[in-house]
N, CA and C atoms as an extended XYZ file, in Angstrom:
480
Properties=species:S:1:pos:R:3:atomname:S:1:resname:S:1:resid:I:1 pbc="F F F"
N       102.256      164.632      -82.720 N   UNK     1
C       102.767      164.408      -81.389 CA  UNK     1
C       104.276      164.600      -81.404 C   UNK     1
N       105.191      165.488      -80.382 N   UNK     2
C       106.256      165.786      -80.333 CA  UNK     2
C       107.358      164.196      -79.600 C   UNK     2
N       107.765      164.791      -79.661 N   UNK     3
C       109.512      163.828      -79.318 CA  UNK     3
C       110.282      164.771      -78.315 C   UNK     3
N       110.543      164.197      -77.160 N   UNK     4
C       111.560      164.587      -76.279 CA  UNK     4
C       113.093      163.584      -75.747 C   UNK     4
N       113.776      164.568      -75.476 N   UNK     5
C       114.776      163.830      -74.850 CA  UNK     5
C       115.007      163.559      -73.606 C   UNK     5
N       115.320      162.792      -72.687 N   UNK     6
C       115.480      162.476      -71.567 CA  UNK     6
C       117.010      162.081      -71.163 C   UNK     6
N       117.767      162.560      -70.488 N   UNK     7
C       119.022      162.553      -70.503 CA  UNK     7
C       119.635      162.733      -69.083 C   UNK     7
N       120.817      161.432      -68.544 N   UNK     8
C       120.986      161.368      -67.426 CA  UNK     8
C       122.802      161.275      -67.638 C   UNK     8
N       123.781      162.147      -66.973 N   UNK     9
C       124.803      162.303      -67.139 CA  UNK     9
C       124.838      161.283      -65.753 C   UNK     9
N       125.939      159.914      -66.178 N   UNK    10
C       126.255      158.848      -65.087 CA  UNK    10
C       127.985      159.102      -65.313 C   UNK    10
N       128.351      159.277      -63.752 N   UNK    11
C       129.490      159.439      -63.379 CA  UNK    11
C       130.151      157.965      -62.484 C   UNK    11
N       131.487      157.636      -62.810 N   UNK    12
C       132.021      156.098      -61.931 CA  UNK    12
C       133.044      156.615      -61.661 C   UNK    12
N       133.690      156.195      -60.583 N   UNK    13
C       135.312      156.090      -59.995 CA  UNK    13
C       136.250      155.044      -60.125 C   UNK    13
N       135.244      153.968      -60.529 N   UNK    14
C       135.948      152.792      -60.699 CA  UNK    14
C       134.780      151.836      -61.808 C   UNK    14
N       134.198      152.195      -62.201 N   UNK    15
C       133.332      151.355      -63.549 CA  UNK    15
C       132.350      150.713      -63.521 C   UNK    15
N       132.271      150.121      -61.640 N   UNK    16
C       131.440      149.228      -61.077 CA  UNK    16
C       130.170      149.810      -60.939 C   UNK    16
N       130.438      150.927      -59.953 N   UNK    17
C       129.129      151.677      -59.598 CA  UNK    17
C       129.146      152.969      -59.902 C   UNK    17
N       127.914      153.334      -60.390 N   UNK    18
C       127.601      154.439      -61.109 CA  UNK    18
C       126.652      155.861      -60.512 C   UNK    18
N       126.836      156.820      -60.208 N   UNK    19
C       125.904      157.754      -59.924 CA  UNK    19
C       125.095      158.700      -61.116 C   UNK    19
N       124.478      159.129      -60.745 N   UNK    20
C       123.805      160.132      -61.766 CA  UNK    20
C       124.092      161.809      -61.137 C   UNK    20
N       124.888      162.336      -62.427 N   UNK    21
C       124.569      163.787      -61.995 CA  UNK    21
C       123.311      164.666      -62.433 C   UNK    21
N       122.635      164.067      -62.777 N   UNK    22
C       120.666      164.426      -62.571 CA  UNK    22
C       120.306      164.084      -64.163 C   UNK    22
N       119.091      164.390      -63.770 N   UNK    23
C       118.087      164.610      -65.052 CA  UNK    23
C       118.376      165.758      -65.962 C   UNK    23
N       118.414      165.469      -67.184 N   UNK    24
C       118.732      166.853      -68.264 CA  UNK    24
C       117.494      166.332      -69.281 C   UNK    24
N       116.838      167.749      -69.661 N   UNK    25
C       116.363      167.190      -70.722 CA  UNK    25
C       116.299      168.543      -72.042 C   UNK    25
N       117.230      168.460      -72.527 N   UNK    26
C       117.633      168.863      -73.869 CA  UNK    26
C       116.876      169.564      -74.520 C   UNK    26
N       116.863      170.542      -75.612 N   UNK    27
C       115.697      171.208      -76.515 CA  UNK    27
C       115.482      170.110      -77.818 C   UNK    27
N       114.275      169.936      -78.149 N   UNK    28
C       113.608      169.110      -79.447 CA  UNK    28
C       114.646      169.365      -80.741 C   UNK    28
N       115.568      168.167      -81.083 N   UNK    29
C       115.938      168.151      -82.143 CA  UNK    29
C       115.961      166.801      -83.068 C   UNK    29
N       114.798      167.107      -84.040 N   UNK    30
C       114.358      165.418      -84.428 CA  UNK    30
C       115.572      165.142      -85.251 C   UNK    30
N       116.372      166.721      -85.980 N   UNK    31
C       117.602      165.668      -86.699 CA  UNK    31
C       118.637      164.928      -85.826 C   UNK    31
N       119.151      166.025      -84.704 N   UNK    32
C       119.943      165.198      -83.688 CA  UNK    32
C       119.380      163.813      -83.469 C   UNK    32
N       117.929      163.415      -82.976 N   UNK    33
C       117.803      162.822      -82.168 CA  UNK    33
C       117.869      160.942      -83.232 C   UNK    33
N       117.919      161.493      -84.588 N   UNK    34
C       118.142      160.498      -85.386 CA  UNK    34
C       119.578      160.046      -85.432 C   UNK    34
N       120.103      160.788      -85.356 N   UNK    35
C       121.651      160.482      -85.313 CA  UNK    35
C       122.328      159.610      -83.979 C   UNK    35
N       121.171      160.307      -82.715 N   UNK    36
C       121.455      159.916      -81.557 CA  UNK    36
C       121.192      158.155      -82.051 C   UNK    36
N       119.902      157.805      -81.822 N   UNK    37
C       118.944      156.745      -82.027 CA  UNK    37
C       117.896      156.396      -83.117 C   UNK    37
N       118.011      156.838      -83.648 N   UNK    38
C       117.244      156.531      -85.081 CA  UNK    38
C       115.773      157.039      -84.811 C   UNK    38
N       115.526      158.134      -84.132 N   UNK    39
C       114.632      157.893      -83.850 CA  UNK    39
C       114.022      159.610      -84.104 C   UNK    39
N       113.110      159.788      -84.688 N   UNK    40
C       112.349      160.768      -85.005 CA  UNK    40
C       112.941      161.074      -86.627 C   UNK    40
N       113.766      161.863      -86.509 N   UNK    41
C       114.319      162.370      -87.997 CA  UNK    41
C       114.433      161.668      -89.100 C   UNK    41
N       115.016      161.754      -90.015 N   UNK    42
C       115.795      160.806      -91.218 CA  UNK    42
C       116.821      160.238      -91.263 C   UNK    42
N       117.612      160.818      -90.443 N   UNK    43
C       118.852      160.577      -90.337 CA  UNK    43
C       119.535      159.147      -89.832 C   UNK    43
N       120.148      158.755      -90.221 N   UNK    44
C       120.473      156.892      -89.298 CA  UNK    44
C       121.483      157.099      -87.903 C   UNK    44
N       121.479      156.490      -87.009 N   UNK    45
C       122.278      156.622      -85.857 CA  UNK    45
C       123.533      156.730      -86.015 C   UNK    45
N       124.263      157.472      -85.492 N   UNK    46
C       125.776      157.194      -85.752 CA  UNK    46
C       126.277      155.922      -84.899 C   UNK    46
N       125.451      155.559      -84.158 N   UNK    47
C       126.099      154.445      -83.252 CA  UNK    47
C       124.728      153.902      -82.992 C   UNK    47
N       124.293      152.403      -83.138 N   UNK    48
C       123.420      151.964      -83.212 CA  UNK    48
C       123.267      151.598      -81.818 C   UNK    48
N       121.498      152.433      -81.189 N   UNK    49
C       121.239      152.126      -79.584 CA  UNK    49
C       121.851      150.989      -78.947 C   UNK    49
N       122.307      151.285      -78.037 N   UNK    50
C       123.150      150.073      -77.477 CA  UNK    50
C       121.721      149.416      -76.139 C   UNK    50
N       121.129      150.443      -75.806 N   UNK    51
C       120.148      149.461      -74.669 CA  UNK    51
C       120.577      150.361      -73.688 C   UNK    51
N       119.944      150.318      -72.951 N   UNK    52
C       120.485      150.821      -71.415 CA  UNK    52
C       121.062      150.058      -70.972 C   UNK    52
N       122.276      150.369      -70.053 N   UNK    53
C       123.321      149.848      -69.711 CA  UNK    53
C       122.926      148.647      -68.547 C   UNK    53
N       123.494      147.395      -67.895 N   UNK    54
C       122.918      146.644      -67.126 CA  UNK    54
C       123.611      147.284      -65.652 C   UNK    54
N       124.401      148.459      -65.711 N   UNK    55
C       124.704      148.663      -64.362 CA  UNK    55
C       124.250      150.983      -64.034 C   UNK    55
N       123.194      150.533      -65.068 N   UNK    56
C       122.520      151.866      -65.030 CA  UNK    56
C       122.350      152.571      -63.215 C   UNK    56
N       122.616      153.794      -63.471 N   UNK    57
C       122.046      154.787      -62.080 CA  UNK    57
C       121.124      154.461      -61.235 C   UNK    57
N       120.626      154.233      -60.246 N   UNK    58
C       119.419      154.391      -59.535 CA  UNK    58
C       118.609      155.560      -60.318 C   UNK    58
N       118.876      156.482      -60.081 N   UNK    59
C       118.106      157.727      -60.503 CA  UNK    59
C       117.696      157.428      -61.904 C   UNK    59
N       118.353      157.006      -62.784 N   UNK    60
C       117.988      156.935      -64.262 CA  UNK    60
C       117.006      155.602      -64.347 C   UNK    60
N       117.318      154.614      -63.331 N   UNK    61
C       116.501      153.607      -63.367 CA  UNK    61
C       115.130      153.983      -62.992 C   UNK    61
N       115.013      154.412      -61.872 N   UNK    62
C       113.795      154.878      -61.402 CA  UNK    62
C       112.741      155.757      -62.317 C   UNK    62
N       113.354      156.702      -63.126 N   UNK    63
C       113.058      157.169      -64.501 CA  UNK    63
C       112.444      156.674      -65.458 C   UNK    63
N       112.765      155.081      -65.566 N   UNK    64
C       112.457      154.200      -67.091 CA  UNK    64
C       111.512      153.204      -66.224 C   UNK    64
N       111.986      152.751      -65.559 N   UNK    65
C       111.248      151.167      -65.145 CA  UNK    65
C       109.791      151.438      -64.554 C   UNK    65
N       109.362      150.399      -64.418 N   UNK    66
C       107.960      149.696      -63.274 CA  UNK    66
C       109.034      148.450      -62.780 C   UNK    66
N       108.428      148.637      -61.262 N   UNK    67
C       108.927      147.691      -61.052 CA  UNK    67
C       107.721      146.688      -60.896 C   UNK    67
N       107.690      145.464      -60.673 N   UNK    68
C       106.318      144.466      -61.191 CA  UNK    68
C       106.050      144.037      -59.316 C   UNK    68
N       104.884      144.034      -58.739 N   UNK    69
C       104.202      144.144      -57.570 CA  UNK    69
C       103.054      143.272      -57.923 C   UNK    69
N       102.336      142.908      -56.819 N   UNK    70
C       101.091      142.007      -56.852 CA  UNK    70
C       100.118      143.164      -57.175 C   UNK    70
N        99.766      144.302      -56.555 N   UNK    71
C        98.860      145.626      -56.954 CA  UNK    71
C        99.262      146.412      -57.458 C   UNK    71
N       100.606      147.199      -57.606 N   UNK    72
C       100.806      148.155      -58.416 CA  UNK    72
C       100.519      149.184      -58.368 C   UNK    72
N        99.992      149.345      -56.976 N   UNK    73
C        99.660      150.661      -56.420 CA  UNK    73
C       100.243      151.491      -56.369 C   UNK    73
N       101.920      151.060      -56.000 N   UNK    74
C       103.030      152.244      -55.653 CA  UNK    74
C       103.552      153.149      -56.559 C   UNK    74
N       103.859      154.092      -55.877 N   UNK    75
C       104.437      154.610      -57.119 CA  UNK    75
C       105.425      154.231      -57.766 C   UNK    75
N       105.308      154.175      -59.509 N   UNK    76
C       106.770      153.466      -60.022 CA  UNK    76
C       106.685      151.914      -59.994 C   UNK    76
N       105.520      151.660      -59.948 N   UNK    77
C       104.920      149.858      -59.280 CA  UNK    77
C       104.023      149.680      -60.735 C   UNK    77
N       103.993      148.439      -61.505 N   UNK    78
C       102.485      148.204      -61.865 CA  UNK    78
C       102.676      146.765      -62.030 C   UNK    78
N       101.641      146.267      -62.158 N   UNK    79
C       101.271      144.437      -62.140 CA  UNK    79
C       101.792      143.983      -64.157 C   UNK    79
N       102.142      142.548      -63.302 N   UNK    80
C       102.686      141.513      -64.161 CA  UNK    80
C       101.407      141.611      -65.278 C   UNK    80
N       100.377      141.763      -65.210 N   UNK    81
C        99.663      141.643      -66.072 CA  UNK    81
C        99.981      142.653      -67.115 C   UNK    81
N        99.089      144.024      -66.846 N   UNK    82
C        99.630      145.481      -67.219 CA  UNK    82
C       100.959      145.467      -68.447 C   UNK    82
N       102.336      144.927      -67.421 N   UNK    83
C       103.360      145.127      -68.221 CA  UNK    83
C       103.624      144.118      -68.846 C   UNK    83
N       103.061      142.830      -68.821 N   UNK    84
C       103.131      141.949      -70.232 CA  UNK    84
C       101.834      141.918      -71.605 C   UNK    84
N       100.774      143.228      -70.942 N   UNK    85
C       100.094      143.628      -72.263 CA  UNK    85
C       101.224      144.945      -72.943 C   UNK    85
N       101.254      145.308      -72.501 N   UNK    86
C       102.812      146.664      -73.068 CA  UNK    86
C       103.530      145.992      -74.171 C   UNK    86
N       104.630      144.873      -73.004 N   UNK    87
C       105.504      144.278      -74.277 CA  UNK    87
C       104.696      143.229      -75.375 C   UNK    87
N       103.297      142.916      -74.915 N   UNK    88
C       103.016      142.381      -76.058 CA  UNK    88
C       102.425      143.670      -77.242 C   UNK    88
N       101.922      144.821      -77.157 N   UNK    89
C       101.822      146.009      -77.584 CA  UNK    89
C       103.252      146.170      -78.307 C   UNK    89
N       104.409      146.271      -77.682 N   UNK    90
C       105.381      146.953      -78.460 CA  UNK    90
C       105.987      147.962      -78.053 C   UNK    90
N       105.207      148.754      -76.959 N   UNK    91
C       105.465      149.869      -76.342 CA  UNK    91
C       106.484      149.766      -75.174 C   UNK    91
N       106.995      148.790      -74.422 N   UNK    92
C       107.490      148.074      -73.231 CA  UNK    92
C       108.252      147.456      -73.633 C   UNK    92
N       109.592      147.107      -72.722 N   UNK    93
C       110.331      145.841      -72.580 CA  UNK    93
C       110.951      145.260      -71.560 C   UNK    93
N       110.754      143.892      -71.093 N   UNK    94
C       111.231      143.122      -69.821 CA  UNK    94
C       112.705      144.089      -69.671 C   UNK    94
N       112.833      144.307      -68.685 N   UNK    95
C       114.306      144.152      -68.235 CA  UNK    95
C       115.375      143.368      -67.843 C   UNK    95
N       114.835      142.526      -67.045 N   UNK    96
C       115.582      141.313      -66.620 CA  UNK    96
C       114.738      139.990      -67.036 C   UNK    96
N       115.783      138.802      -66.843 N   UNK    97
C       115.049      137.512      -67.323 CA  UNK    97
C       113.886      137.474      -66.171 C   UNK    97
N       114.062      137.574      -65.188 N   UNK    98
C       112.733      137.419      -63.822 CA  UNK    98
C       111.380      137.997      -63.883 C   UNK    98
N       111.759      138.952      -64.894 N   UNK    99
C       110.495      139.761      -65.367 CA  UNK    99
C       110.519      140.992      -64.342 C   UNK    99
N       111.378      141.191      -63.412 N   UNK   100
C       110.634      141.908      -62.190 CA  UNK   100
C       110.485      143.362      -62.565 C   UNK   100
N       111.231      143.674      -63.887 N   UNK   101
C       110.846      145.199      -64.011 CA  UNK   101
C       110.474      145.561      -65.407 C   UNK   101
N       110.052      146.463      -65.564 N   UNK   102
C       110.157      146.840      -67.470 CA  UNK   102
C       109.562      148.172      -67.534 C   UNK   102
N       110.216      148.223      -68.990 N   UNK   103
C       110.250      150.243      -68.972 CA  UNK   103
C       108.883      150.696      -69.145 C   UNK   103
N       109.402      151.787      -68.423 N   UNK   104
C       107.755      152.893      -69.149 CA  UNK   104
C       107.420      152.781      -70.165 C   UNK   104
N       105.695      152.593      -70.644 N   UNK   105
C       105.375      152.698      -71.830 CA  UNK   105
C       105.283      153.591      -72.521 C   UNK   105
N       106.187      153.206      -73.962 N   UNK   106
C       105.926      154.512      -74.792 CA  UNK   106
C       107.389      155.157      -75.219 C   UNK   106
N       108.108      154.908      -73.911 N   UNK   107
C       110.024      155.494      -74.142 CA  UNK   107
C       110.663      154.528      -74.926 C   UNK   107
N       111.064      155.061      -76.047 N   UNK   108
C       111.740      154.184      -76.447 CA  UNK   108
C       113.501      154.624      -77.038 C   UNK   108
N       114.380      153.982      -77.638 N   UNK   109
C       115.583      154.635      -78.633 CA  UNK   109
C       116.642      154.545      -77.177 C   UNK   109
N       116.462      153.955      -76.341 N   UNK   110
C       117.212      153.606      -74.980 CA  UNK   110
C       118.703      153.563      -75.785 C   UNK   110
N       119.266      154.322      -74.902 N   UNK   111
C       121.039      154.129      -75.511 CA  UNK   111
C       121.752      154.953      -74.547 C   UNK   111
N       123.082      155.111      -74.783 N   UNK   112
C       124.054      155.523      -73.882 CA  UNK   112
C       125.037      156.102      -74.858 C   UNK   112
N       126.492      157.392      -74.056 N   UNK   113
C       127.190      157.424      -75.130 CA  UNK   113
C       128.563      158.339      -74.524 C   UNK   113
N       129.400      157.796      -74.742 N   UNK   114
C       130.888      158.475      -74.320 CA  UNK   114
C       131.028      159.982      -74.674 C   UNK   114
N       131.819      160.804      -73.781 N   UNK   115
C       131.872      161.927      -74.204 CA  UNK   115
C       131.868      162.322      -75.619 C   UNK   115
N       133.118      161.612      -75.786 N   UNK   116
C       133.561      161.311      -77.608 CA  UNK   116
C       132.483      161.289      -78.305 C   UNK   116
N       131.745      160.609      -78.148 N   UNK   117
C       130.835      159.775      -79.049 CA  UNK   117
C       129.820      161.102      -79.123 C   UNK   117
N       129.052      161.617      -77.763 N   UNK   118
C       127.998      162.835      -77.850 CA  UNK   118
C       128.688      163.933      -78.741 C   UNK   118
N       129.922      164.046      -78.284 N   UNK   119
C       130.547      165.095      -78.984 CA  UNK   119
C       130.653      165.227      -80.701 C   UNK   119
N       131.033      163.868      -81.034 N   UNK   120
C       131.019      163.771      -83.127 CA  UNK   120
C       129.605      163.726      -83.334 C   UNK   120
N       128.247      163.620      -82.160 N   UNK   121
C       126.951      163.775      -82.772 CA  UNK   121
C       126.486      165.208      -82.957 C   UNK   121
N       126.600      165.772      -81.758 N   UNK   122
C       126.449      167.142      -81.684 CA  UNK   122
C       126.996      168.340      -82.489 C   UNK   122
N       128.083      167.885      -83.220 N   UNK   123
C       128.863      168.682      -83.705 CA  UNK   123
C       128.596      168.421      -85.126 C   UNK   123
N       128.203      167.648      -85.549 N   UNK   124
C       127.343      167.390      -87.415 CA  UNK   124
C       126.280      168.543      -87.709 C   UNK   124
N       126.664      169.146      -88.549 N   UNK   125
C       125.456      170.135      -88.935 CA  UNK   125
C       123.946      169.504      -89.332 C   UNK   125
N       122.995      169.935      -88.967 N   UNK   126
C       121.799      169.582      -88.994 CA  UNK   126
C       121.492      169.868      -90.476 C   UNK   126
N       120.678      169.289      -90.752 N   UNK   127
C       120.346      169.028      -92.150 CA  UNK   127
C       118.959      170.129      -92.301 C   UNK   127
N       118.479      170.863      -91.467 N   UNK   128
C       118.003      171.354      -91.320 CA  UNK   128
C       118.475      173.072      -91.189 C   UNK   128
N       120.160      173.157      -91.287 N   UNK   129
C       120.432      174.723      -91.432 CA  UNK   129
C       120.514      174.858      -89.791 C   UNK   129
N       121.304      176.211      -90.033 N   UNK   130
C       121.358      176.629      -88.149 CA  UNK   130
C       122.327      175.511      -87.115 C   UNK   130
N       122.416      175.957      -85.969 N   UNK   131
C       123.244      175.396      -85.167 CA  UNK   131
C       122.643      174.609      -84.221 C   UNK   131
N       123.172      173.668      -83.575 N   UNK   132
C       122.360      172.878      -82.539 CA  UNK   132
C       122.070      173.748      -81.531 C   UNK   132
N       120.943      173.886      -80.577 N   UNK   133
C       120.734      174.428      -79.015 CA  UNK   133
C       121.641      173.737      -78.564 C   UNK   133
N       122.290      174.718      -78.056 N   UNK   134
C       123.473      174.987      -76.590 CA  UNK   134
C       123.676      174.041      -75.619 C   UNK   134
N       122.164      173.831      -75.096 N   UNK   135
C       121.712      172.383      -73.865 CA  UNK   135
C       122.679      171.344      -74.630 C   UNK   135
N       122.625      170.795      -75.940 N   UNK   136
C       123.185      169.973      -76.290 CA  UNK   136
C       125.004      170.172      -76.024 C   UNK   136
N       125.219      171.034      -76.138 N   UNK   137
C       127.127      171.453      -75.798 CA  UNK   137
C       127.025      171.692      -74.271 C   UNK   137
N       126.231      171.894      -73.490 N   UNK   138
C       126.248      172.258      -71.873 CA  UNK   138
C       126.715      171.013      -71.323 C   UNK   138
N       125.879      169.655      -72.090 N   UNK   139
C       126.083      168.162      -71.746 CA  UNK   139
C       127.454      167.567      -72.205 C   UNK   139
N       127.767      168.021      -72.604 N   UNK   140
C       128.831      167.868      -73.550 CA  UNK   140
C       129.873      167.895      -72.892 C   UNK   140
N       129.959      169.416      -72.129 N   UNK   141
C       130.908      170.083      -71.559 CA  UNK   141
C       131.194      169.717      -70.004 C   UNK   141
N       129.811      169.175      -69.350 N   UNK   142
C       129.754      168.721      -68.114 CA  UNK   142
C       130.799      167.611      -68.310 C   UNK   142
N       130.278      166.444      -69.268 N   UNK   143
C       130.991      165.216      -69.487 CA  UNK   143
C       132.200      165.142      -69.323 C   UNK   143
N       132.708      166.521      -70.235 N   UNK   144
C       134.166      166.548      -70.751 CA  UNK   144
C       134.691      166.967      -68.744 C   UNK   144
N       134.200      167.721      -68.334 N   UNK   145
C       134.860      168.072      -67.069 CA  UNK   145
C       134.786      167.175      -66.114 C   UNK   145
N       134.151      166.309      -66.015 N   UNK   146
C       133.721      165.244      -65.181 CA  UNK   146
C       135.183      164.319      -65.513 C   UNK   146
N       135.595      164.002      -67.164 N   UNK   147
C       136.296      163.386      -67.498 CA  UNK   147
C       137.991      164.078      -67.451 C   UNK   147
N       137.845      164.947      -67.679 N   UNK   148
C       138.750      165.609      -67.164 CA  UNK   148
C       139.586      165.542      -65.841 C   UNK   148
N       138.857      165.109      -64.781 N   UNK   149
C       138.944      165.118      -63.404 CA  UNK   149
C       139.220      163.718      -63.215 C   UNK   149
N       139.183      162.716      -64.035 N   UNK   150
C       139.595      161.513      -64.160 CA  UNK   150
C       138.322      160.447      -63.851 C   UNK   150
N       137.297      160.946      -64.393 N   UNK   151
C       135.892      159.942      -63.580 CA  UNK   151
C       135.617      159.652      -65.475 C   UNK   151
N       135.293      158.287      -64.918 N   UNK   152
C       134.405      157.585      -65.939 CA  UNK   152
C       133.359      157.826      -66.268 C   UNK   152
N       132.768      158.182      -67.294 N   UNK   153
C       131.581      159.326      -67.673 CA  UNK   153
C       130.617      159.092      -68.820 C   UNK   153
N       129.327      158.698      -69.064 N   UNK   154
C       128.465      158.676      -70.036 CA  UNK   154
C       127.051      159.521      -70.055 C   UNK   154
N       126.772      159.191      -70.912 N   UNK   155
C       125.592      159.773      -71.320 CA  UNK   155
C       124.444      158.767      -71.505 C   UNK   155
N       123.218      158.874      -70.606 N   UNK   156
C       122.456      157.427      -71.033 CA  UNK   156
C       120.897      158.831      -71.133 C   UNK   156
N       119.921      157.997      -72.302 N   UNK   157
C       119.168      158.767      -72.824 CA  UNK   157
C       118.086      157.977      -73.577 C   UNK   157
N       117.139      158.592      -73.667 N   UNK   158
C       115.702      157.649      -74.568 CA  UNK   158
C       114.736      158.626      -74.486 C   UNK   158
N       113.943      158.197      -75.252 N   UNK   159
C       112.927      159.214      -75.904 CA  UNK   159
C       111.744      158.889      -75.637 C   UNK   159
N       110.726      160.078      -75.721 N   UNK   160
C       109.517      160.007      -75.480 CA  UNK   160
C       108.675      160.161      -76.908 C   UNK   160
């Protein structure tokens, strides 16, 4: 079974509130993605997952969570029951103390990461020979211009 990346470039003006400049999702690199989050490759994180952030995107939220409903019908909805067999599984985790939301099952290696920071990952030669896919420097480069322009800028990301 493969490993993907899921990747949401979040832009601020002031630190408080955050937008998303969309969904990215990267080409399969299990050595990167160890370095990112420990997660697929051999490799150890360069920066140990920090969590998703507590003042995450709408858009990126909507991405990860359930939100918890009496039926769970909706979309992006499922019941208190459901998502406390998950986190007792392993696959899931509460989000807030209230319980009212928790992530998709199955995503896990949740983290975030400063231009800086994507940039000294991306730029390590793979242990595997060859150069990283491009997608990975495209994100890179958005960041850097975003930051450039004087906006507060990360990278938030987790795996499938």
């Amino acid at each position: 079974m493969g490993a993907d990346i899921y990747c949401f470039i979040e832009t601020s003006y002031d630190g408080e509130y955050w937008s998303s400049f969309g969904s990215l999702s990267p080409a399969q690199d299990y050595d990167l993605f160890g370095l990112l989050a420990g997660v697929r490759g051999s490799r150890q994180p360069m920066i140990p997952p920090r969590g998703l952030p507590l003042d995450l995107a709408a858009e990126a939220a909507v991405a990860t969570f359930f939100y918890i409903t009496e039926t769970g019908e909706g979309e992006g909805e499922t019941t208190r029951k459901k998502a406390a067999a998950w986190v007792t599984a392993g696959v899931s985790q509460w989000r807030d103390e209230e319980q009212a939301w928790v992530t998709h099952y199955g995503l896990r290696g949740h983290s975030w990461m400063t231009p800086t920071e994507w940039r000294r990952c991306i730029e390590l030669p793979s242990t595997f020979g060859g150069s990283r896919d491009p997608s990975y420097f495209a994100v890179a480069a958005a960041m850097e211009e975003f930051e450039r322009r004087g906006l507060k800028v990360r990278v938030v990301f987790w795996f499938d």
